[in-house]
C-alpha positions, 0 to 999 in steps of 0.5 A: 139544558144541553143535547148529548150524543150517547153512541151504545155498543150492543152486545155481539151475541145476543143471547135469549135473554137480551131479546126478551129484554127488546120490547122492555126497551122500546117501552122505556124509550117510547116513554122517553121520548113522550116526555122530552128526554131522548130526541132522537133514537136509532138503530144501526142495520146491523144491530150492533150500534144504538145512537141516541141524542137526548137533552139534560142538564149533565152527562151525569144525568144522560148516565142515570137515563141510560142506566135505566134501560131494560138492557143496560147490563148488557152494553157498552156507551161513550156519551158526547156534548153537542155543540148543536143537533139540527132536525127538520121540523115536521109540519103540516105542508103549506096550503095554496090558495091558488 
């Protein structure tokens, strides 16, 4: 299993018919993440870069997740390898018995 970097470029006007397809999107992601396949997800401030890091075997299987995105007819990706993708783990803080 390998970490991928999927950069997507959204669409500059964002038509009526993209924004309805935004809580489609969220739902997909969300179930996405549930089971283990996208890592991480975000959002640039100005709406106009999507990053994604996800695990997979391939980038032909990294192209087939993200061709099932609500919003795939409207973007633009370039998918990279990674060598590694470091996150801090979130835990439960140290318990003192002082």
């Amino acid at each position: 299993m390998f970490d991928y970097m999927v950069e997507i470029e959204l669409p500059i006007d964002m038509g009526e018919e993209f924004v309805s397809k935004i809580p489609h999107q969220r739902v997909a992601v969300d179930r996405l993440v549930q089971l283990g396949k996208i890592r991480a997800y975000s959002l640039a401030l100005d709406r106009r870069k999507l990053w994604i890091v996800a695990s997979a075997e391939s980038e032909e299987q990294i192209a087939d997740l993200i061709s099932q995105f609500p919003i795939y007819d409207y973007i633009q990706f370039d998918i990279f390898k990674l060598n590694f993708h470091n996150v801090a783990k979130i835990g439960f803080p140290q318990v003192s018995l002082n």
